[in-house]
Every structure is written in C-alpha cells, then in structure tokens.
N, C-alpha and C positions, 0 to 999 in steps of 0.2 A: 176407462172413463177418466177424462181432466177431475187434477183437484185445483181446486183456488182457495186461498189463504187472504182471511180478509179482516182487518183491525178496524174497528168501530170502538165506539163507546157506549159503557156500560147499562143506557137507557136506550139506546138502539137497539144493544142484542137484546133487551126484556122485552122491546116492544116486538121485533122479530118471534121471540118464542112465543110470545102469546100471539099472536096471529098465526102462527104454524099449527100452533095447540089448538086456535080457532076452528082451524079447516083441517084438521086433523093429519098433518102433513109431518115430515120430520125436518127438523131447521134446515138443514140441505136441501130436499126436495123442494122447501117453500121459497128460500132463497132463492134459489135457481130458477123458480115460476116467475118470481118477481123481476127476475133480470131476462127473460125470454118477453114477457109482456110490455116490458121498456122498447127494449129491442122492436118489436112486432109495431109498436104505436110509437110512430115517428112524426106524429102532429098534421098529417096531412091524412083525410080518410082514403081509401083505397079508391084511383082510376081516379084522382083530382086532377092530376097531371094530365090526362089525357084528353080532358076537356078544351083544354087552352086551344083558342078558335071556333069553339062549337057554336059560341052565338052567334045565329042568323038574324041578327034586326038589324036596321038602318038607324033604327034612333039611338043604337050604340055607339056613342062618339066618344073620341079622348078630348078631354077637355082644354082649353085652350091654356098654351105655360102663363105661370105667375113669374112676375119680375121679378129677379134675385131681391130689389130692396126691400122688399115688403118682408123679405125674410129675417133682417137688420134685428138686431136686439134690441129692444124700446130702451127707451131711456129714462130712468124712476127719478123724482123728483121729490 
C-alpha cells in the first residue's frame, strides 16, 4: 500500500482527528475516505452527461443572441 505525506496545519489535523474519532476510524483510514469521496463526487450526478439531447419538446428553443453592447460596462455617475 502507497504512503502519502501531508503538511497541514495544526487546527486541520485536530479537526481531522476528531472526525476520525467521530466515526471511529483511524486518521489514515479517515483521511483516505475523505479523499476517495472527493474523487467519487465531481459536481455532476451520475448519467448527467448522457442526457445532452434527450429533450424531446419543440418549445425547447435557444434563445435568440443578445448584442455584445448591452454587455458594455455601465457607466457610474
């Protein structure tokens, strides 16, 4: 098994141990859940991608382009 070597600071690793001691895990083990569940959840739920195209209605239209000036920075006065 990999080791990895990781510097934090000192209100990290407290907060780390008391969460490991929460779930009764050992700092290793817990660590290692915590960077597997990162990993696992990458902001998109599962099969989101696979959708692109799947609506079937007609009244789903792109909307018509806005004119770049309207995007112009206002002017404060």
């Amino acid at each position: 098994m990999a080791q990895l070597s990781l510097y934090v600071d000192d209100s990290t690793l407290e907060d780390l141990r008391r969460d490991a001691a929460r779930e009764g895990k050992t700092l290793s083990k817990y660590a290692a859940g915590v960077l597997r569940e990162r990993k696992e959840r990458n902001g998109w739920p599962p099969g989101f991608f696979n959708l692109y195209g799947a609506c079937d209605d007609d009244t789903f239209v792109v909307p018509p382009e806005i004119p770049w000036e309207l995007d112009a920075p206002r002017k404060t006065l």
